[in-house]
C-alpha positions in Angstrom: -33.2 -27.3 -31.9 -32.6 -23.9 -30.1 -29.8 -25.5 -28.1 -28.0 -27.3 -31.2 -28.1 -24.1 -33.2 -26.7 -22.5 -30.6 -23.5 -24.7 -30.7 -23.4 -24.8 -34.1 -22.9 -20.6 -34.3 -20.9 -20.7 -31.0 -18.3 -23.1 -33.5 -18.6 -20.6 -36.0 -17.4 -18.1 -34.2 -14.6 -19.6 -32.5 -13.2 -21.2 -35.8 -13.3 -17.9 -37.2 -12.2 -16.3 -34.1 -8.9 -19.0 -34.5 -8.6 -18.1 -38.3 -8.6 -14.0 -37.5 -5.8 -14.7 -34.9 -3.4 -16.9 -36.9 -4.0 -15.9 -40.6 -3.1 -12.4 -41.3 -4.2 -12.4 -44.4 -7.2 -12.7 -43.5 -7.6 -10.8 -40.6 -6.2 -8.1 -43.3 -9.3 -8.3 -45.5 -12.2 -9.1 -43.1 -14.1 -6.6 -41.2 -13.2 -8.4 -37.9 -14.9 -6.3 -36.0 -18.0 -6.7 -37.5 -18.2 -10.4 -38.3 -17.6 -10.8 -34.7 -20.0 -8.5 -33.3 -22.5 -10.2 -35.6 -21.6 -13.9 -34.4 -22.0 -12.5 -30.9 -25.2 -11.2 -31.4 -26.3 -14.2 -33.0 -25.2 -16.2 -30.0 -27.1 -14.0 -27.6 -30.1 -13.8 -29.8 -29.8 -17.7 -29.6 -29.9 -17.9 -25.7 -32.2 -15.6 -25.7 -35.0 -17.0 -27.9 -33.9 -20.6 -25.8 -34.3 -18.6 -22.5 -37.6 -17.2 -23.6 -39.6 -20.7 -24.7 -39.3 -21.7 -21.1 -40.9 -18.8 -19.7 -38.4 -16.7 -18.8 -39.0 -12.6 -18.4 -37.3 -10.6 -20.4 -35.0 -9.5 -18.2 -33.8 -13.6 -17.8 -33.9 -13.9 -21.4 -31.3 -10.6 -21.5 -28.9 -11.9 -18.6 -29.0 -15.2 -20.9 -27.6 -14.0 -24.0 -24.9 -12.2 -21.7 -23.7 -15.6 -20.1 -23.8 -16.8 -23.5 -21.5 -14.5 -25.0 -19.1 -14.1 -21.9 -19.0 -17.9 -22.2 -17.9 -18.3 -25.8 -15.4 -15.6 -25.4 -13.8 -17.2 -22.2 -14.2 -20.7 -24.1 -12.5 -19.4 -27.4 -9.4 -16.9 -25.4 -9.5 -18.3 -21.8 -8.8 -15.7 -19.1 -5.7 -14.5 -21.3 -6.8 -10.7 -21.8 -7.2 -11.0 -17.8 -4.6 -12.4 -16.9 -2.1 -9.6 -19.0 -4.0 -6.8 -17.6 -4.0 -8.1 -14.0 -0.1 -8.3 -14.6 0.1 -4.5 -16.1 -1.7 -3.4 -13.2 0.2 -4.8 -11.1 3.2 -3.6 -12.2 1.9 0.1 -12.8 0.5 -0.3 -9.3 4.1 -1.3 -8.4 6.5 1.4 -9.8 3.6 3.9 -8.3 4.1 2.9 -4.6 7.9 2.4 -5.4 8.4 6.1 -6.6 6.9 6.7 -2.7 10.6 6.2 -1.9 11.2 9.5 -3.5 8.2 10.9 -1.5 9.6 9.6 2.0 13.3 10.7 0.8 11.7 14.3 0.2 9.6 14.6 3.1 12.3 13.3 5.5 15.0 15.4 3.9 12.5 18.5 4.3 11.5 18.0 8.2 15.0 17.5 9.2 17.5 20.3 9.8 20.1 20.7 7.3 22.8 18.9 9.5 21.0 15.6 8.6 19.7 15.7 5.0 22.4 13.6 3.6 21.6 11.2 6.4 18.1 11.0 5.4 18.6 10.9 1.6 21.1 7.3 2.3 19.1 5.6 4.4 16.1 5.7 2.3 18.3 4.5 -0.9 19.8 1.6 1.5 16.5 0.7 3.1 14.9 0.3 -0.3 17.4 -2.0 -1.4 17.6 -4.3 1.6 13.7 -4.3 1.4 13.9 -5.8 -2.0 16.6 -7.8 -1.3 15.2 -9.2 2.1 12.1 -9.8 0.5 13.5 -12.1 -2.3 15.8 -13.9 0.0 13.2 -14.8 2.7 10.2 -12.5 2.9 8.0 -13.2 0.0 7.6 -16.7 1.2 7.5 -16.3 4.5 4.5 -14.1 3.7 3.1 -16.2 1.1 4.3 -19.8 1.3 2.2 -20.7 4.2 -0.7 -22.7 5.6 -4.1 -21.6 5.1 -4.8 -20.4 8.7 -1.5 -20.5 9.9 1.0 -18.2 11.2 4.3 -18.2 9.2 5.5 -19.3 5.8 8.7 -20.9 4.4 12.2 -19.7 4.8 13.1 -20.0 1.2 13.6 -18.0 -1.9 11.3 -16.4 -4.4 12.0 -18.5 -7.2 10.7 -16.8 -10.9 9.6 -18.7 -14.0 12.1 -19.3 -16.7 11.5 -16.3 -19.6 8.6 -17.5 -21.6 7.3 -20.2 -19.2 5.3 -18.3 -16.9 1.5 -18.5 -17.8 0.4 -16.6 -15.0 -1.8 -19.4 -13.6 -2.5 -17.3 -10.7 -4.2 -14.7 -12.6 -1.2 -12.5 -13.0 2.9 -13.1 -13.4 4.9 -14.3 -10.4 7.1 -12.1 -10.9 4.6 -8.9 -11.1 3.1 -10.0 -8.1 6.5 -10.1 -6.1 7.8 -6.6 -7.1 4.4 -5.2 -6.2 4.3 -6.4 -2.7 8.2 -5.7 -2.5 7.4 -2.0 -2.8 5.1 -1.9 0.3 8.0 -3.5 2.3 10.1 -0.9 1.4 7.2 2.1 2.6 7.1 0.5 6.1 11.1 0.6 6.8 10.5 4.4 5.6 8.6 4.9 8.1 10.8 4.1 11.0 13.4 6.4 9.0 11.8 9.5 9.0 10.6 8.9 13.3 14.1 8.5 14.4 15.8 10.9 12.2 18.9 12.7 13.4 20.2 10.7 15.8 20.2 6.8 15.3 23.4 5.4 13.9 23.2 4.7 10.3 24.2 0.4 10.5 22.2 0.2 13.4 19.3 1.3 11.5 20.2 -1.2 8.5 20.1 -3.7 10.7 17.0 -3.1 12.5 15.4 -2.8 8.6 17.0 -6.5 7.6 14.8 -7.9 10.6 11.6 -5.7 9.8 11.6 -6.2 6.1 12.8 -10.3 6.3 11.1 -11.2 9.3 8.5 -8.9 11.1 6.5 -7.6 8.1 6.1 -10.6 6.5 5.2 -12.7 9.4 1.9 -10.3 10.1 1.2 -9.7 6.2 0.8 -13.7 6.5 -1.7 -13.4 8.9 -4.0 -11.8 6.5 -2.8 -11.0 2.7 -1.3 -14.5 3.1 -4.1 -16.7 4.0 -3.5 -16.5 7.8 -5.3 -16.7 10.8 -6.5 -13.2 10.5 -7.8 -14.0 7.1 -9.5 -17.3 8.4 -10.7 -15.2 11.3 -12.4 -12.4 8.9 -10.1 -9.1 9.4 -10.3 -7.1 6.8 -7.6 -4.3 5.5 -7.8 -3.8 2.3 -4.7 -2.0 1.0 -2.8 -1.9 4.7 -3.8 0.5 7.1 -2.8 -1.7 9.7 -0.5 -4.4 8.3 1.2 -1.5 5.9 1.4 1.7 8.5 0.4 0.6 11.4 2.8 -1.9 11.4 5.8 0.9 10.3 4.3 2.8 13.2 4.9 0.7 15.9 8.4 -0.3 14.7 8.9 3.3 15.1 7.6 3.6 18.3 9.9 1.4 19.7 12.4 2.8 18.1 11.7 6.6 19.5 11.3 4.9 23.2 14.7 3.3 22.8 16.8 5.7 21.3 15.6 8.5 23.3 14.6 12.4 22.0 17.2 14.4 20.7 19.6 16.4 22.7 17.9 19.6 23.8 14.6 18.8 22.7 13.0 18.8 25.9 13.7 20.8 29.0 13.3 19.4 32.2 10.1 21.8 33.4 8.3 20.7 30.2 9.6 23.1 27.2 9.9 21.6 23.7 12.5 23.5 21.7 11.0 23.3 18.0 13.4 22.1 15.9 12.4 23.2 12.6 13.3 21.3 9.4 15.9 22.9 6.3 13.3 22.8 3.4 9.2 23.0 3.6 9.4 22.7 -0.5 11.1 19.4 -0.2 9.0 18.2 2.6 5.9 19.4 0.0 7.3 18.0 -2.8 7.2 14.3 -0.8 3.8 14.9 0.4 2.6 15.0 -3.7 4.6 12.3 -4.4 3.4 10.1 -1.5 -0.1 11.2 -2.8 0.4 10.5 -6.1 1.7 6.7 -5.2 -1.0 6.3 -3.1 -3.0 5.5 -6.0 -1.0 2.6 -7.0 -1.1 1.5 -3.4 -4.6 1.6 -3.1 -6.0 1.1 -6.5 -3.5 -1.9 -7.3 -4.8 -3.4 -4.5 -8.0 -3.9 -5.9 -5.7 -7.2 -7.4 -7.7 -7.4 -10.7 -8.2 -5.1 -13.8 -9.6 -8.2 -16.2 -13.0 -7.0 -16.1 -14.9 -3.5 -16.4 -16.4 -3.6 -13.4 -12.6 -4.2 -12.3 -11.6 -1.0 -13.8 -14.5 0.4 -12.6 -13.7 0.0 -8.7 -10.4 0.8 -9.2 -11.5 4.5 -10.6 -13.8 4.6 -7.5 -10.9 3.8 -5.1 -9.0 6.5 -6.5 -11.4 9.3 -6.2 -12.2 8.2 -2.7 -8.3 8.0 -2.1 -8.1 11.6 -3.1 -11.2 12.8 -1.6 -10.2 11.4 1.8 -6.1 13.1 1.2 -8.3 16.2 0.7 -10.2 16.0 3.4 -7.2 15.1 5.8 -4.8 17.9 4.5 -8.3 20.9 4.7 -9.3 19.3 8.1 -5.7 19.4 9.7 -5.0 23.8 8.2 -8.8 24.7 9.9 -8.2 23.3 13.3 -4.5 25.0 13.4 -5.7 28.1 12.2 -8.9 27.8 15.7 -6.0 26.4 17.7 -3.1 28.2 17.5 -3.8 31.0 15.3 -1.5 30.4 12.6 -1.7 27.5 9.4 1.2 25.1 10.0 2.2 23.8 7.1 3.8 20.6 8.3 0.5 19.6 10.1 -1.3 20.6 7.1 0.7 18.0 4.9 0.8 15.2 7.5 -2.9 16.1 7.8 -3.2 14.9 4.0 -0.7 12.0 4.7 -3.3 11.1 7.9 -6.2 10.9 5.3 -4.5 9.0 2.9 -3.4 6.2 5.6 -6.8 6.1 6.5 -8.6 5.2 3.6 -6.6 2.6 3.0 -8.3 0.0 5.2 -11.3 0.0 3.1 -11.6 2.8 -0.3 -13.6 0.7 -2.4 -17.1 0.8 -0.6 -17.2 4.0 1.4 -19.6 7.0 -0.4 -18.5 10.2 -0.9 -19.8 11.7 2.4 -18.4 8.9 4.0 -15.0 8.7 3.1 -14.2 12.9 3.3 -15.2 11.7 7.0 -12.7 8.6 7.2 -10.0 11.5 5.6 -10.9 14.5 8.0 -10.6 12.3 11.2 -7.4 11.1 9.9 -6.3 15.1 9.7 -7.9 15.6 13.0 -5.7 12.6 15.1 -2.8 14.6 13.4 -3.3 17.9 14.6 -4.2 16.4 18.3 -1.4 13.8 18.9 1.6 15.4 17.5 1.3 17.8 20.4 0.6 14.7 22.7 3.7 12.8 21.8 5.7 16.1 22.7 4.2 15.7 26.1 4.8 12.3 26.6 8.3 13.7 25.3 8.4 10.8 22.3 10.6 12.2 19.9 9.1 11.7 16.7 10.8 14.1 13.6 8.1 13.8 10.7 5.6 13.0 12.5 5.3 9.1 11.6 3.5 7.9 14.6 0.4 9.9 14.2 0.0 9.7 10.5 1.1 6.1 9.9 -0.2 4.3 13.5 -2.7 6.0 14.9 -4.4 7.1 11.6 -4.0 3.5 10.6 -5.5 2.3 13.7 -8.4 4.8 13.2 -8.6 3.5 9.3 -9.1 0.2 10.0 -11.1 0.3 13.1 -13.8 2.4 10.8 -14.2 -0.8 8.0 -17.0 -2.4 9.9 -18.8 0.5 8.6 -18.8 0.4 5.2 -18.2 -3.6 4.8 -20.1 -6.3 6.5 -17.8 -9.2 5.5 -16.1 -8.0 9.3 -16.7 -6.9 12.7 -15.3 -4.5 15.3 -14.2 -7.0 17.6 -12.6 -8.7 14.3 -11.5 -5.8 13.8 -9.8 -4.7 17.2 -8.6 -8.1 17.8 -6.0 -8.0 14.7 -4.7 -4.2 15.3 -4.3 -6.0 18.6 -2.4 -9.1 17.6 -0.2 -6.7 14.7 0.3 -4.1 17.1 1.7 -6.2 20.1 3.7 -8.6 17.8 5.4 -5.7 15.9 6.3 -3.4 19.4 7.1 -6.4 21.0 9.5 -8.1 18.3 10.9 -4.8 17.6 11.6 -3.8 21.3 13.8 -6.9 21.2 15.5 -6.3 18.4 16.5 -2.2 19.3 17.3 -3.9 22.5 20.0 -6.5 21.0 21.1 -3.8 18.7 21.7 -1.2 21.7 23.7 -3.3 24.1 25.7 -4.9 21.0 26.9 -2.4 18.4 24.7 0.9 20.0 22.1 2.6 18.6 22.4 6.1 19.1 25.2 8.4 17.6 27.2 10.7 20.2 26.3 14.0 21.6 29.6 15.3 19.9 28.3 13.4 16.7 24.6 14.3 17.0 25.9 18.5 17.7 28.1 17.8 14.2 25.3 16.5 12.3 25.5 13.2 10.8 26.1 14.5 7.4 29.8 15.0 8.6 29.6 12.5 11.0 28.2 9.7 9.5 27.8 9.8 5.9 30.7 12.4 5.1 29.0 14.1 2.5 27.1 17.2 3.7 24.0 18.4 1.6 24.1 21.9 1.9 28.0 22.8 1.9 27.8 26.1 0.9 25.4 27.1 3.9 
């Protein structure tokens, strides 16, 4: 009898759920609200009573007449409400780690010397473009149109729904899920930009980014975000410490080793000539930007915001995304101050950069506690390796290879930690795979591009600037 009554209410309500959503009229002079709260409770009260006359606790009897409800609402609207929210944050989550092209635009601009701000400012408007354009053309489905445990997807198109016919079977719109993964593309080419600043040659550099953004990038993001062997084999990065930065950083790498360190930069008994940059506000300014996009990279990447406890981990990965910036950027301006006496600023904001790249492996689970220590040791690799690369005498302008490889490397190594779904040999074994596959692929590539159309300006060009020499529009004329 229980069981029948229940029906009989659950019809109720979604006949009157169905009349409140296509009669206006009505909808105009019921209480909605309250008729429906009151046919929910009387659904729960339903299970409940049923749940109770076999025994159960009252605990069972209360989980009962939640299922109950939850199941007449998912009956009567579907996944709808989830499915539009799932898109929004998506697209929120999108235009966030899109405006980090302004952040990289700033913080390159600021760490370079004046000569080569213009420089800076057009490759990161270019690179964004071919990123989104590369990733339409071929690298959305090479990412995401393969085999479950495979290696590499199609060589086709992203094709978009006709307006109106997309109903987001997925969970979320096609095309929201595109643009949002389009925008990470575009933050890995950034981060070769800013490494080998002030001396590559500007169409050398475009074409290296039509290979990374259509080809490399996508090939390891299939690994894992698209069902790969890396996902099959349990490797875990959560928002792209590895497959996002890491992968950026070795690109970059290669790119230093190849081009070479700029002229004068290092003497031959060991000196390194600082070089200083034209603008520590602009540099700033991209450091709160990046910061500030950072929560769309991360907190997007939780993929859902259908449910409260959705929305719930999403709020938790942004505090601990914060937190760990915090501890990164705090970390990085003590241990300059004990080492050298004086706070520099640039280590202190790639020091927050550091933290931010390596939370991103994992910043839903870690505690408090836990994740200012992921963020501080981020700060900390800063703050040693810089100096380290200078020995080695890798040219690296803005400090890319610290913050966005090794911080990565550290970020992702840590997950095991914090989630047991993986392992440090998991773990190791795909920076291992990503990092060989990207240094390797892109040595080859700098290579074809250096012994074909050269990759490195002049020394009478690279003296000039490549504001004049290049790009023909200088950024500070008056100076």
């Amino acid at each position: 009898m229980t069981s029948i009554k229940n029906k009989f209410t659950a019809g109720i309500f979604a006949l009157f759920a169905i009349l409140m959503l296509t009669t206006p009229s009505l909808a105009q002079n019921v209480d909605v609200n309250s008729a429906l709260n009151s046919t929910l409770e009387a659904i729960g009260a339903s299970a409940s009573d049923a749940a109770l006359e076999v025994g159960a606790t009252d605990e069972e009897a209360a989980s009962a007449a939640n299922d109950a409800i939850s199941s007449i609402i998912a009956e009567v609207f579907g996944d709808r409400d989830a499915k539009i929210f799932n898109t929004l944050l998506f697209l929120i989550g999108g235009f966030l780690v899109m405006w980090m092209a302004a952040g990289f635009t700033m913080l390159e601009t600021g760490l370079v010397r004046k000569k080569n701000v213009s420089m800076q400012a057009l490759k990161n408007i270019a690179l964004y473009s071919i990123a989104g354009l590369m990733f339409w053309l071929v690298g959305y489905n090479v990412m995401y149109g393969g085999e479950a445990g495979g290696f590499i997807g199609s060589f086709s198109p992203s094709n978009f729904p006709e307006p109106g016919a997309d109903t987001a079977e997925a969970g979320y719109s096609v095309a929201s899920d595109w643009f949002f993964q389009m925008a990470f593309v575009a933050a890995t080419a950034s981060i070769v930009s800013g490494a080998v600043a002030e001396r590559v040659r500007l169409w050398a550099f475009l074409a290296f980014t039509v290979v990374l953004t259509g080809l490399l990038y996508p090939i390891t993001g299939m690994w894992q975000w698209g069902g790969g062997w890396l996902a099959e084999l349990g490797f875990s990065d959560f928002a792209g410490s590895t497959l996002v930065h890491s992968v950026g950083g070795w690109a970059a790498l290669a790119g230093v080793i190849f081009i070479g360190a700029r002229k004068g930069k290092y003497g031959a008994n060991g000196q390194v000539t600082p070089m200083p940059g034209s603008s520590i506000p602009l540099a700033t300014l991209g450091m709160f930007i990046l910061w500030m996009g950072w929560f769309g990279f991360n907190g997007a990447s939780q993929l859902a915001m259908g449910t409260i406890a959705d929305v719930a981990d999403i709020s938790r990965i942004f505090a601990n995304t914060n937190l760990a910036a915090a501890a990164g950027a705090i970390t990085a301006m003590i241990l300059v101050q004990l080492i050298y006496k004086k706070v520099d600023v640039t280590m202190v904001i790639n020091g927050a950069l550091a933290g931010l790249v390596s939370i991103t492996a994992e910043p839903l689970p870690p505690s408090v506690p836990f994740a200012l220590f992921i963020g501080a040791i981020g700060g900390a690799i800063v703050v040693f390796t810089i100096p380290l690369l200078d020995k080695l005498k890798l040219d690296d302008v803005v400090g890319a290879i610290p913050v966005h490889l090794l911080a990565g490397i550290w970020g992702t190594m840590i997950v095991p930690l914090t989630n047991d779904g993986t392992s440090f040999i998991t773990q190791l074994i795909g920076i291992s795979a990503i990092g060989a596959f990207t240094f390797i692929a892109s040595s080859i590539v700098w290579l074809i591009l250096k012994v074909t159309i050269g990759i490195r300006v002049s020394e009478e060009d690279e003296a000039l600037g490549l504001d004049k020499a290049e790009v023909g529009v200088e950024a500070y004329p008056e100076f």
